[in-house]
N, C-alpha and C positions, 0 to 999 in steps of 0.2 A: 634690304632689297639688293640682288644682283645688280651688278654694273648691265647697262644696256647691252654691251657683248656678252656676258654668259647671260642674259634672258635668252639673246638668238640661237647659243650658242647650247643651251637647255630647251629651249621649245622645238629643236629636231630632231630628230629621230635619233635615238644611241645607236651608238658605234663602238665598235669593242676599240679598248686604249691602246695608241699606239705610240711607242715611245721613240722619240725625236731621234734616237742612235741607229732605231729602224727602217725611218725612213729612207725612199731614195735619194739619193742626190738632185739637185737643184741643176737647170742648163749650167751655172757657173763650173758646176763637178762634174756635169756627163762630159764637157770635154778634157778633162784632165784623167777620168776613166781611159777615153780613147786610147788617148797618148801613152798609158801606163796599162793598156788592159795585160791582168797578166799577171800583174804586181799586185803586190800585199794590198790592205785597205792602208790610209793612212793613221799613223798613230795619235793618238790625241794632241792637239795642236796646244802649243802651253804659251804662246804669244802671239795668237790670232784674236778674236773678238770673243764673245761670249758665248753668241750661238751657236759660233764654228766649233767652240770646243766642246758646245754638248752635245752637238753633233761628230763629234770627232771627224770632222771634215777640215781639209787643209784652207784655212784662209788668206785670200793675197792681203789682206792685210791696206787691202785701198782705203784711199781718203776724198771722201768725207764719208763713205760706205764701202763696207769689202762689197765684192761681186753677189756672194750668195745673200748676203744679206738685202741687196739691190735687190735680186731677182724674187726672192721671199716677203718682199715690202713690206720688214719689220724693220727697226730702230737699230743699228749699227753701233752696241756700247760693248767696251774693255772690260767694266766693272761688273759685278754683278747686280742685273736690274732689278727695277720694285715688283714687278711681276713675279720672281722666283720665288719670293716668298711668301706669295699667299697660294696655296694649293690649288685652289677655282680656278684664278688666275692663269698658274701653269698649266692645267689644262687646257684653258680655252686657249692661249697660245699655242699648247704643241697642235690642237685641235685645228688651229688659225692654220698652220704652217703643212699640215698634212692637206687641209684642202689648196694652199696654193701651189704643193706637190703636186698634186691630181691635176690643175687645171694648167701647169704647165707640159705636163707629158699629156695633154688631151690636145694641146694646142702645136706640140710638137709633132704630134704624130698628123694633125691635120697640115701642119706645113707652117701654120703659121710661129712666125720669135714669139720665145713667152712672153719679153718683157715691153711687147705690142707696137714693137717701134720699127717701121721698114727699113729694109736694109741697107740702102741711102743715106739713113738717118736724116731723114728731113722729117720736121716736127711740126707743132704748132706756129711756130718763129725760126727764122731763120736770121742769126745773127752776122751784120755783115763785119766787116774788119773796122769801121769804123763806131763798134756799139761800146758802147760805155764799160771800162776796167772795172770789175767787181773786185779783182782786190784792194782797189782806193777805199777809204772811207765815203757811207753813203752818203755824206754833204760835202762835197767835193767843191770847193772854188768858193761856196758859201760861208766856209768857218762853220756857223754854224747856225740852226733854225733859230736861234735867241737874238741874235743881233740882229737881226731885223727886225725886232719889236723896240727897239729903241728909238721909234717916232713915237711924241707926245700922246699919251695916254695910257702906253704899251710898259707891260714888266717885262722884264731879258729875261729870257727862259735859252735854258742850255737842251738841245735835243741830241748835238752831235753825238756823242758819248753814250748813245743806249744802239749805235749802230756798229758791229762790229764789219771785219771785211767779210765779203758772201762767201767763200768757201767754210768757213769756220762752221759747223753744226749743220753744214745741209743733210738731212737726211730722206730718206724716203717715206712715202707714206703706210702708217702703223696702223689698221684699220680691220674690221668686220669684211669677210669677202666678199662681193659686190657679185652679182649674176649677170656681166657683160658677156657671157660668154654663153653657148649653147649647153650648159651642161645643167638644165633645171630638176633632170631626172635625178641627179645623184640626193643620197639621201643624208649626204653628211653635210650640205648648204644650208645654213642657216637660216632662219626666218626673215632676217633682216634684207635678203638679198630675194626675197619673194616677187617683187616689182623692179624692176632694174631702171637703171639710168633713163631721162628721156630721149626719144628718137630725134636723132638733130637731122637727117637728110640734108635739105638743102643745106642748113646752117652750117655744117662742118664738111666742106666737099672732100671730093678725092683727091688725095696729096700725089705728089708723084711715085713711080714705083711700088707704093700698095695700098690698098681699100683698106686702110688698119680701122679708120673710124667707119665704113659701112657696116665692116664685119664684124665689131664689137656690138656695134649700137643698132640694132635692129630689134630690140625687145619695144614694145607701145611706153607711150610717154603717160609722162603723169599729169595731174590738175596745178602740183608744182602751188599749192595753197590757192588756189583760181576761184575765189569761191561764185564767180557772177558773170566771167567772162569781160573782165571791164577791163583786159590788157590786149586785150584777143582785137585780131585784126576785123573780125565779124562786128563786133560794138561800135565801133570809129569807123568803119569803111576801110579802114587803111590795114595793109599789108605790114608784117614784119620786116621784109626787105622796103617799102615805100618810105615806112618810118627813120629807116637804117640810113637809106640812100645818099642822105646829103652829108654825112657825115664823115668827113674825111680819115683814112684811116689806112696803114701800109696793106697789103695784101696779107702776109705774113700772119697779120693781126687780126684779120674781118675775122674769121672765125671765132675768137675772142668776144669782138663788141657782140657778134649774136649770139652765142650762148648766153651774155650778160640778158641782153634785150628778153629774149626766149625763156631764161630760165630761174635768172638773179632776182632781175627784176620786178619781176610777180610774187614774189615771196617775200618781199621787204618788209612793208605796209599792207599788212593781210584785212588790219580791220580799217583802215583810211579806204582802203580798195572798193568795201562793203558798203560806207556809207557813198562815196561819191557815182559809184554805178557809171563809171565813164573812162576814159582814159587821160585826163586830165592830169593826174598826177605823173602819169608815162609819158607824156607829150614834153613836161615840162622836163624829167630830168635827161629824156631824147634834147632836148634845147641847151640844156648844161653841156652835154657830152659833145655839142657840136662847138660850143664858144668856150668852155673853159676846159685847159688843157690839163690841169691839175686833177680835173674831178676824173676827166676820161681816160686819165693813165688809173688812176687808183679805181675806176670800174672794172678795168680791165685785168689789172692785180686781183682784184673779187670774182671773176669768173674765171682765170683759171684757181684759185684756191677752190673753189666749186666745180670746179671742171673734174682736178685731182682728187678728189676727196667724194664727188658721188659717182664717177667711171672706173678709179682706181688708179689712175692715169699716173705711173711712177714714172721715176726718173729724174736725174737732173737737170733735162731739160724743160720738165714744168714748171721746176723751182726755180731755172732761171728767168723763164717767161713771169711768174711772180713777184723776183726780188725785181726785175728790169722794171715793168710799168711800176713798182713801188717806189723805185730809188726815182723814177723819172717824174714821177707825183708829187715825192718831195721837194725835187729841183724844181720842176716850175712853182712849188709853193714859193720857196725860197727866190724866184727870181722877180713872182709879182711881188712879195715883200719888201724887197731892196725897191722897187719901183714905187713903192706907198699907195698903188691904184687899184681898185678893181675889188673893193674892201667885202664886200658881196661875195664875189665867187672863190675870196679867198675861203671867207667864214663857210660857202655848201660845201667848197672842199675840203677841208678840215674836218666837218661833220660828217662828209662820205665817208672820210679815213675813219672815224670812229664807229657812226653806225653800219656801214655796211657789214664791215666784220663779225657783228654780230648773226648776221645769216647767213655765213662760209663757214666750212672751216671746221678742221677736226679736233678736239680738245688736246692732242697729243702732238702738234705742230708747232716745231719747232724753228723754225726760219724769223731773222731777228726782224724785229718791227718797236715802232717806238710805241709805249704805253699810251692807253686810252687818256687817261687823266693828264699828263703832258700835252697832246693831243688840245684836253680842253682846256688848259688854263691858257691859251693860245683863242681857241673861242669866245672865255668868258673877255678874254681881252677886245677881241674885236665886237663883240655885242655892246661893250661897255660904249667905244669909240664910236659906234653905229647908233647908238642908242636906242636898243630895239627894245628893250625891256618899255619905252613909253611910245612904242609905235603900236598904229591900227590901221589895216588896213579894211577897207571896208570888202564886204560880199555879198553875191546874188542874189541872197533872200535878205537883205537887208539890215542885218548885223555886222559887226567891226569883229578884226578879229585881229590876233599879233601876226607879225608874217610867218610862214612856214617854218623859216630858221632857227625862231624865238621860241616855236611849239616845239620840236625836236629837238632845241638847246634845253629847257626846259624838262621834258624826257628824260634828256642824260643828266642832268645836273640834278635833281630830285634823289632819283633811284640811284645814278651813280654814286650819290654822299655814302651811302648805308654799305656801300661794298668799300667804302674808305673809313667809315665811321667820322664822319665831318660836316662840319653846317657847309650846306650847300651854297654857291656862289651868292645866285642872287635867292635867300634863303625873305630878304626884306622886303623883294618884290614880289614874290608870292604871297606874303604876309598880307601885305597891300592889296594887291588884287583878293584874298579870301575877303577881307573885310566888307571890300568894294561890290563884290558877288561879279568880280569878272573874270573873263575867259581866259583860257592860255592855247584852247584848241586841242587839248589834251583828251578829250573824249572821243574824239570824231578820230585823232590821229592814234589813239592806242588804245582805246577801250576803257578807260577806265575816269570818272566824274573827277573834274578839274578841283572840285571842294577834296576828296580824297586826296588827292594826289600833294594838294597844298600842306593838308593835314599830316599828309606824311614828311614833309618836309618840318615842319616843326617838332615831328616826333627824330628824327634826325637830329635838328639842332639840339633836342634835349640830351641825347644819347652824346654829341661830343660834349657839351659840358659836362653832362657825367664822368667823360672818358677822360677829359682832363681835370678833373678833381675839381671843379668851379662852383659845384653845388654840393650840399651834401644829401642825405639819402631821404630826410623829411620834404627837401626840397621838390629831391624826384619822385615821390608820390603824392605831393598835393600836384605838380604837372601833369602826372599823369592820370589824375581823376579827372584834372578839369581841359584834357585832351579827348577822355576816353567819352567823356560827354558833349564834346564837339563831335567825335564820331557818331556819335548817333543821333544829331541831327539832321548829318547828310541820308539817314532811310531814306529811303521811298516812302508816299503816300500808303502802296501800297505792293509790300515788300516780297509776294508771291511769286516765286520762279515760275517762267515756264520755257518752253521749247523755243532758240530763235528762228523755229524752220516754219514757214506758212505751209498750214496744213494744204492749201489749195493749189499752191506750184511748186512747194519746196524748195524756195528761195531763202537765205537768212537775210530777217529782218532785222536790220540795222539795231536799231532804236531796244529791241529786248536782248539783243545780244551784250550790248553795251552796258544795259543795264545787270546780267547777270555777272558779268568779268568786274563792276563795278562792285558788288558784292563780292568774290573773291576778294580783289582786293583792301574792300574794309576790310575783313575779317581776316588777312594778312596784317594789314595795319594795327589790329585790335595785339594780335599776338606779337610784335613788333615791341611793339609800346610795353604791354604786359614784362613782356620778357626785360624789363629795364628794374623792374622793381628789384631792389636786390635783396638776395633769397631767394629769389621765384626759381621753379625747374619747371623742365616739360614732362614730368611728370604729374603737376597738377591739375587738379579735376577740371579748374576752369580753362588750365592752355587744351587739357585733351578735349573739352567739348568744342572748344573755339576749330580745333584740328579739325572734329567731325564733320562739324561743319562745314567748312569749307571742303572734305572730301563730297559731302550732299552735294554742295554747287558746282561740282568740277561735272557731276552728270548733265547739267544741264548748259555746257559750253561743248560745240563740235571737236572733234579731236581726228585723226586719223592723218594721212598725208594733206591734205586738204584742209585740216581746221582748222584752230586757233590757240593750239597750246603753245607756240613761238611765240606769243603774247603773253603769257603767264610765266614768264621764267622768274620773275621775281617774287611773286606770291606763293608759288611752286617751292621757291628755295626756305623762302621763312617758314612756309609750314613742314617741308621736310628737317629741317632744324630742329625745330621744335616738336615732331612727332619721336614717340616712343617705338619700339620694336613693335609691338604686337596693335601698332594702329593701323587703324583701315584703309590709312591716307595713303601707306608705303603699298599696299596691294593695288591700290586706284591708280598710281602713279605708273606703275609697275603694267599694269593694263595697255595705260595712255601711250606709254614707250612701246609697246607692242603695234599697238595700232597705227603709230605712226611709221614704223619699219626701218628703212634706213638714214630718214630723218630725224631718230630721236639721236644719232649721233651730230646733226651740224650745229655749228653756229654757236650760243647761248647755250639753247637749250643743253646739248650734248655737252658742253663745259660744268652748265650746274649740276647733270646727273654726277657728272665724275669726282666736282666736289662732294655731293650731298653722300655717294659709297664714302669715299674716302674720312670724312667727320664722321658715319656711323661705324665706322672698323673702328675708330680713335673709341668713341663714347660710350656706345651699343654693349660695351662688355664691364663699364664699369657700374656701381650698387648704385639703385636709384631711391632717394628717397619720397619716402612712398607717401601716397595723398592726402591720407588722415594726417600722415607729422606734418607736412607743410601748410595743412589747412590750421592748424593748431600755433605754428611758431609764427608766422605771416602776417595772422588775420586780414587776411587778403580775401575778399571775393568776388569774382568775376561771374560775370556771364555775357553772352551772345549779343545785350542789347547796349550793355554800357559796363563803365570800371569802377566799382568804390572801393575806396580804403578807407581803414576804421584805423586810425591813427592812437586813438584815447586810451588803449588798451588792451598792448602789444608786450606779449610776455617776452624774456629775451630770446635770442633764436639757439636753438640747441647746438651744441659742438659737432659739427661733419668729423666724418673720420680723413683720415690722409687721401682715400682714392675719391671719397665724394668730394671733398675739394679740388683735386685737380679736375673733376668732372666739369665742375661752375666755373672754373677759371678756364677750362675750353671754351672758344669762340669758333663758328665756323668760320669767322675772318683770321682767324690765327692757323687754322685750316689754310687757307689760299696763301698764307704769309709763309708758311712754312716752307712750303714747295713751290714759291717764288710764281703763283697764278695772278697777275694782274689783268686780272675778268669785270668785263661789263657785261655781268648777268641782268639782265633788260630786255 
């Protein structure tokens, strides 16, 4: 399957090829035209950047981005990049750069700077002389995020050292071209830029000296995942600015908190949102953003990374509007930790750092940030001290449940393990609660039955004892039979998909939605697990029906800008793993990206499409062995409802040649290791 950009970049209209040495120059080159009109072109530059030289255009050679490459808002590298060499690829790039050709000489000739910024230069923020030195290290005065856990209970964890100083690697943003702009007629705009940004009006007003955000942003806004109106000022009575009101915040900045409010924050929690029909869950993190300072610099770092990345909004001054409320989120983490107090908003804040980034953000973003997993072992530390793993708090209809923190630590800690291959923190408390038949709020908060999610957890812990040699390989198939038959006592009564849409207002029904994504998910889990046996390929008959499968139930989960495939990234990724070229699952997927538009580039999701190309370039080309030999050397059989293995009478397994072995010794976690992706695909 293409990368999401050559799907957009393939479903427009062809255009005869035009190659990059062709092109006009960039605003960075029309003025050094001026000044030299007259003069020869310039000769191929042999110590400029990369593009400058296949452009044979003169590069100044600026840091952290030459000019043209700022103004072309692609990637600013010396070397030659991974793009050059896959042929698709250089297309859709030269194809990228020709349309932001166009949309700069369309914008020139209307008057306005291509690179959308007045000529003032007053931005989103306006730094004053007293704002924080980015070239310090980003834990400045703290030493470092680790020595504040040396209160009783706490491991020293070292953060300082995954921050470099801010100019290092800023780059501009590398992306699909976005249709901010009045040019929908052209026919060389991609698919993905069909629906443009949402209309902010009041939320981003007029800066001084120019209308740059009315005259971008005037295309109709989206549902932005809305699926019920339960953020919407109409549901609560209350207004987006009423909501916003009491929350203190510099001028410089408001436009920030309401994009977040407006745009972020309805897209977080897409299936929490459905079941609660209310705004309750926005109320409360409007409550955080006003008391705790840590969470509402790092919401703020989240919408412009959203800001950037669904308006196009380049330049280094978004990025510093980014690294600021980021570096500012870690310090007051850092200064309520020296404090010992406020152990709560330490822990939502910590967890905002991790989850929200999952629903920003372009898989090609490069601005330093400390890793998800540091992040949590900072978490599991403070749930330990808090002891929330044996807290409940009671609710409205008269069940107990863990608090919010504990369902969402939870979340990450589960599905996080599998993108590290490691037993999960508290791997014993889930244990416990499966036994016990109790909740974690795992359903209601993401879709998917808390018995699954448990069970995935132990299919986790099995996969790292495998991983460190603790068991051997009789071991991991008598686990996984008697795993694959705990799966399948979480069915359903009755196991029949249907639509979560009421036929009679066309609302999604909570409760069948839940249940279908719960189904996906076993049947990720089934192949998860499967894929432990060793020997097994996804070329065999029972991984490709299990695949089928789950392609069957992706029809019956909503998808589009609006639906609910930001919930399936992790199902999503095990069964793109584990599909073959020529399955259904990569055309289905492939659909799903379509639908969602310029969506299927944020957050998660847009991070596992770009894994899942990248492991089928590696794999996709090596010999697969094929399904009668693996059913013969194995004696493995699977199906759809549960796992046996017939151990009594297992002939030995036949010798792979050199390229089928390095096939099986591929992982796609060796995938993300290779090119340094520390992803919470979740």
């Amino acid at each position: 399957m293409p990368t999401q950009k050559s799907i957009a970049a393939a479903s427009s209209r062809k255009s005869s090829s035009v190659n990059l040495s062709d092109m006009p120059s960039t605003g960075s080159d029309s003025g050094s035209a001026q000044e030299k009109s007259g003069s020869k072109m310039h000769k191929r530059s042999r110590s400029g950047c990369f593009t400058c030289r296949l452009r044979r255009k003169k590069c100044d050679e600026g840091h952290p981005s030459c000019k043209a490459c700022t103004n072309l808002s692609v990637k600013c590298e010396y070397k030659r990049p991974m793009w050059w060499g896959n042929p698709e690829q250089r297309r859709i790039q030269k194809e990228r750069i020709k349309n932001k050709i166009k949309q700069t000489k369309s914008l020139e000739r209307s008057g306005t700077r291509p690179d959308g910024l007045p000529h003032s230069h007053i931005s989103l923020s306006s730094p004053g002389p007293g704002e924080t030195d980015f070239n310090q290290p980003i834990i400045d005065g703290c030493e470092s995020f680790g020595l504040h856990f040396a209160t009783p209970g706490f491991v020293p964890i070292s953060y300082a050292h995954y921050y470099t100083p801010y100019e290092v690697d800023i780059k501009t943003e590398r992306q699909t071209f976005v249709n901010n702009v009045p040019l929908r007629h052209d026919s060389s705009i991609s698919t993905f830029s069909a629906m443009g940004p949402p209309q902010l009006h009041s939320t981003l007003p007029t800066f001084p000296a120019e209308d740059w955000f009315q005259e971008e942003m005037h295309i109709g806004d989206h549902g932005y995942g809305l699926m019920n109106g339960s953020l919407s000022g109409e549901s609560s009575g209350q207004s987006y600015a009423s909501l916003t009101a009491d929350i203190p915040v510099a001028d410089h900045d408001r436009p920030l908190l309401n994009h977040f409010v407006e745009n972020v924050l309805r897209m977080i929690f897409p299936v929490l949102e459905a079941h609660q029909q209310g705004s309750t869950r926005a109320q409360s993190v409007l409550k955080s953003l006003e008391t705790n300072k840590s969470y509402f610099h790092c919401c703020l770092s989240v919408a412009a990374i959203h800001l950037k990345t669904t308006t196009g909004l380049g330049g280094e001054q978004i990025d510093h509007d980014i690294m600021r409320h980021r570096y500012e989120a870690i310090s007051q983490l850092c200064q309520a930790l020296s404090n010992d107090t406020d152990h709560d908003q330490i822990l939502d804040a910590t967890l905002a750092m991790i989850f929200f980034h999952c629903s920003v953000g372009s898989p090609e973003d490069h601005l330093p940030d400390i890793p998800w997993n540091d992040h949590f072992q900072a978490v599991s530390n403070l749930v330990t001290k808090l002891d929330l793993t044996n807290t409940m708090v009671p609710c409205a209809n008269g069940y107990v449940l863990p608090p919010f923190s504990m369902s969402l630590t939870a979340w990450i800690d589960i599905l996080g393990s599998t993108m590290l291959g490691k037993t999960p923190q508290f791997a014993h408390s889930y244990r416990n609660k499966h036994l016990g038949g109790s909740s974690s709020g795992l359903r209601e908060l993401m879709g998917c039955d808390d018995r699954v999610m448990y069970l995935i957890s132990e299919i986790a812990c099995l996969e790292s004892l495998k991983n460190e040699g603790r068991i051997d390989a009789m071991t991991v198939c008598t686990h996984v039979s008697a795993l694959g038959n705990q799966l399948e006592y979480t069915e359903p009564a009755d196991p029949t998909l249907e639509s979560p849409y009421c036929t009679a207002t066309g609302a999604i029904r909570p409760d069948v939605l839940t249940k279908n994504i719960t189904t996906l998910f076993r049947l990720a889990a089934r192949v998860y697990l499967c894929s432990l046996i060793p020997g097994t390929s996804r070329a065999h008959s029972s991984i490709c029906n299990l695949i089928d499968s789950i392609t069957d139930t992706l029809a019956f989960i909503p998808t589009g800008p609006g639906g609910f495939d930001r919930s399936l990234v992790w199902p999503l990724l095990i069964a793109g793993a584990h599909s073959t070229p020529s399955s259904s699952f990569r055309q289905a997927l492939t659909e799903r990206m379509l639908a969602m538009e310029e969506f299927a580039e944020l957050g998660s999701f847009g991070r596992m499409c770009q894994l899942l190309n990248e492991y089928w370039r590696l794999t996709d080309d090596c010999i697969e062995i094929s399904s009668s030999q693996q059913d013969q050397t194995t004696q493995v059989a699977y199906d759809n409802h549960g796992t046996t293995i017939d151990t009594r009478s297992s002939p030995p397994l036949l010798s792979p040649t050199m390229r089928e072995l390095k096939k099986q010794q591929l992982h796609w976690r060796d995938v993300m290791n290779r090119n340094g992706w520390r992803h919470l695909l979740i």
